[in-house]
N, C-alpha and C positions, 0 to 999 in steps of 0.2 A: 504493500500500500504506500502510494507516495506520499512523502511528509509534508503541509503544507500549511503548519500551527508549528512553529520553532519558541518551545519555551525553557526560558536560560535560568538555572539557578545564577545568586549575583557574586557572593562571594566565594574564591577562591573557583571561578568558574568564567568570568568576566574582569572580574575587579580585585585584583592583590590587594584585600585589604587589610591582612595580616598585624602591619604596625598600629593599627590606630585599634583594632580590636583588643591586640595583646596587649597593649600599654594602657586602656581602658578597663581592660579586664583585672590588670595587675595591679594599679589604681584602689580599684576596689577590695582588694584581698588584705591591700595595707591596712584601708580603714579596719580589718580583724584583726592587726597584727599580724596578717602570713606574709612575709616573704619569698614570693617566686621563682626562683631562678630558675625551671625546668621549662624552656621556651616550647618545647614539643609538648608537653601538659597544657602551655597556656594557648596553646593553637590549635586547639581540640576544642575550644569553645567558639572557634569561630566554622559558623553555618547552622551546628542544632540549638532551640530556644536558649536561653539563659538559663529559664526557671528548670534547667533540664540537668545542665551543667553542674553549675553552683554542687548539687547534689550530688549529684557523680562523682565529680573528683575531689572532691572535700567535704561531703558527707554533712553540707549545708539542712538544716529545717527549712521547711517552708518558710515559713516568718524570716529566716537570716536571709535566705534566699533573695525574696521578696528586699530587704534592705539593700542584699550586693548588687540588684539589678538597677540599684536605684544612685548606689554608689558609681557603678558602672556608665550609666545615661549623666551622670553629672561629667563626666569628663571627654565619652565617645560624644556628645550630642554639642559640643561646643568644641570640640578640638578633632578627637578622633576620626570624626565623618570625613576628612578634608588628609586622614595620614593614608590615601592610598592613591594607588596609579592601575591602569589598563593593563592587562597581559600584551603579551607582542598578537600581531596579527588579528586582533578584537574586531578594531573598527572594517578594516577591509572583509572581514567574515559576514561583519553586519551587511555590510555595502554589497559583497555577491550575493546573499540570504534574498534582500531587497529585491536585487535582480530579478534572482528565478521566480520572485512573484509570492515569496512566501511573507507570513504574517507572522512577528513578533513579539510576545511576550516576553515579562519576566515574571517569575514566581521565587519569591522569595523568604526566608522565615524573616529579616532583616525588617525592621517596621517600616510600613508602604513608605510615609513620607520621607523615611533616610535612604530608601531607593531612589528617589527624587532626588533625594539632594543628590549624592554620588554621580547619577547617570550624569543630573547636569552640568554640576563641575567637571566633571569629565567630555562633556560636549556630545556624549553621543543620545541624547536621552528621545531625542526626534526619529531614532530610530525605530522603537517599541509602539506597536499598536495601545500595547496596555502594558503599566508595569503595576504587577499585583506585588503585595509584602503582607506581612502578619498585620491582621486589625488590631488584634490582643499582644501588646510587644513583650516579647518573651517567654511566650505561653503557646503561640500558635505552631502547630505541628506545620510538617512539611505537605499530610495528607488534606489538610484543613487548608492551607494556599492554592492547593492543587484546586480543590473544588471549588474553590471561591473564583481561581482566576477561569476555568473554564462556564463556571454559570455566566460569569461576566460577557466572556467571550460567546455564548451562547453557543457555546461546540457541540453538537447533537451525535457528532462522529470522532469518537474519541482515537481511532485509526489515523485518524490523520495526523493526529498531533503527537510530538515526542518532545520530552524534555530533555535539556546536555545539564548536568553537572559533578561534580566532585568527589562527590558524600556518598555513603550507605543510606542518609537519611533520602537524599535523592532519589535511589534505584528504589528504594522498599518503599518510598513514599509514592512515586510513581508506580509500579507495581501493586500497590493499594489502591491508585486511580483508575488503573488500570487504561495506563499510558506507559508506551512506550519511554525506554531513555537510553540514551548515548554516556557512556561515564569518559572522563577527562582524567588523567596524570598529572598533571601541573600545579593540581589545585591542594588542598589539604589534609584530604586523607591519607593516609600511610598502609592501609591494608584492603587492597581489592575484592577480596574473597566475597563478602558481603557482596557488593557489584554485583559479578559475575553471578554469585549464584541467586539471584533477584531478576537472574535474564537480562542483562544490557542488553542493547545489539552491538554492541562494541566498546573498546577500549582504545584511545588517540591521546597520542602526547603532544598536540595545537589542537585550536579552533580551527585554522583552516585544515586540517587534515579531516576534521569532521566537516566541513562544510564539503568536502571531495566526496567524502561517504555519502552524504546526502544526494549532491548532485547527480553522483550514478545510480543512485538509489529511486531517485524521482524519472531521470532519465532512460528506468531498465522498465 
């Protein structure tokens, strides 16, 4: 089935935003007194919610939680939004995507309006038919963007549309949608397993090597 719904998780998929997350993130750990130094720990929080994290790797309450995500948005929502840059080959993947006639999206757990900002400091934000983000910031699941951004999009044929990104949360989030996804190397996962075994249709270390995928894919 040719893909003709192109929906992009943002970070670590589009958008290296790596320093302004981890230094946001690390931010907030001080306010408990933890000191970070395991940068691969603090880069595991970026793409799945917060209220998800916090938990995970530090065995946060809800209530502490609910405090670090707030210690967190005091520092990413005025500084961090602004510490990151495009992968190589982003915007030109956008611009042949365009071409072939396909439609847009973003889906992202990252809340809607810090999708806004990024894209358009970044200049590509006129590219996206829609850019969907979590309503509920750092609470909204990957499968809960997913179906938000296709009600939106009013997609009746879920065949058509696939999503690229980075994550487990990604492939198992789409595979809950029960949409296709393409997983990326570049971005910030460290173990593919999950991926694969979630059914990608593939695995590409660029965007444009996936936009090659597509293209033969649309054209076969």
């Amino acid at each position: 089935m040719k893909k003709s719904i192109i929906l992009f998780d943002l970070d670590g998929t589009l958008v290296n935003t790596g320093e302004g997350v981890t230094k946001s993130v690390s931010y907030a750990l001080e306010q408990f007194g933890i000191q970070e130094t395991d940068q691969k720990k603090l880069e595991r929080f970026i793409g799945p919610p917060l209220m998800e994290s916090f938990p995970r790797e530090y065995g946060f309450s809800l209530e502490k939680s609910s405090d670090a995500v707030t210690f967190f948005r005091q520092r990413y929502e005025s500084v961090g939004v602004y510490e990151c840059e495009l992968y190589p080959g982003v915007e030109q993947s956008l611009q042949r995507l365009r071409a072939l006639g396909c439609r847009l999206a973003i889906a992202s757990s990252k809340r809607e309006e810090l999708c806004h900002v990024v894209l358009n400091y970044l200049n590509v934000g006129t590219y996206f038919d829609l850019i969907g983000g979590a309503r509920d910031a750092g609470t909204s699941t990957k499968i809960q963007v997913l179906e938000d951004v296709v009600e939106r999009f009013a997609l009746k044929d879920r065949s058509q549309a696939v999503l690229i990104g980075d994550t487990k949360y990604d492939a198992l989030g789409a595979k809950e949608a029960g949409i296709d996804c393409i997983g990326i190397t570049y971005g910030f996962e460290q173990d593919f397993d999950e991926m694969r075994k979630a059914g990608v249709l593939g695995m590409f270390d660029s965007l444009p090597e996936v936009v090659d995928f597509l293209e033969k894919e649309n054209r076969g």
